[in-house]
N, C-alpha and C positions, 0 to 999 in steps of 0.2 A: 809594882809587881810585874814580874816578867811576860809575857806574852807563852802562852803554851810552846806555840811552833817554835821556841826559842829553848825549850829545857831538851836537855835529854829524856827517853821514853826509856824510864826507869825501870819501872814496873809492868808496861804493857805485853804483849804479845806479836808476834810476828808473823805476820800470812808468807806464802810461797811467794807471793807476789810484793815482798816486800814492807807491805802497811803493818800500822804497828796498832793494836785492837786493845781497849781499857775494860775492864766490867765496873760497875759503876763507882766500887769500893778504889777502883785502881785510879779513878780518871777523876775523882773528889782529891786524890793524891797527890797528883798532875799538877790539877790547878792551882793547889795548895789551899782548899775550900774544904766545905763538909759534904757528906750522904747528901744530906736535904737539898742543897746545894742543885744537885744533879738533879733529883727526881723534881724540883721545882722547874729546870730545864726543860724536864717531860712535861710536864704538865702545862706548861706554857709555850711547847711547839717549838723548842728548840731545838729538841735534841727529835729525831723521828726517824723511823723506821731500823731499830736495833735489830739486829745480827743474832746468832743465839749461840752460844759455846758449848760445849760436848758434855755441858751439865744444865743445858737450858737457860744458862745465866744471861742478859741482854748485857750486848758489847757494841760499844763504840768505836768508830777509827778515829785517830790522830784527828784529825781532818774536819772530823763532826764534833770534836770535844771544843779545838781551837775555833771556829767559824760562830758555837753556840754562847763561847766566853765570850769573842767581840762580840754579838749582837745584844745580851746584857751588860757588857758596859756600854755600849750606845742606846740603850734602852736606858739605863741610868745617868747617865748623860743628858738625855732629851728630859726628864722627869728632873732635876735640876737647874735645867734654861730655864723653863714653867715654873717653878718654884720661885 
């Protein structure tokens, strides 16, 4: 499977400053995963401190989407050495 920072930012959103911002629906897109996907993210302190968009919805950057995917494949990773 390809690496985030490696696809084009399809779906996401673009600040002034360039970054390109996912709502959770967009950034489950991204990585070619599901919903669940994401908010298991959250809830496991991957993904933290969301952005909010002009409708309340938490948004991710580029950046926090690609860094949360590496750490569970090395989270997945290390729980297969162990095994």
């Amino acid at each position: 499977m390809p690496h985030p920072t490696d696809r084009a930012p399809a779906h996401g959103r673009e600040d002034a400053a360039g970054g390109i911002w996912f709502t959770i629906r967009e950034a489950a897109a991204f990585i070619g995963g599901s919903v669940q996907t994401i908010y298991s993210w959250e809830r496991r302190g991957h993904l933290k401190d969301p952005r909010r968009d002009e409708r309340g919805r938490r948004i991710y950057s580029q950046q926090q989407i690609a860094d949360a995917h590496r750490t569970a494949r090395q989270n997945t990773a290390a729980v297969r050495r162990i095994a």
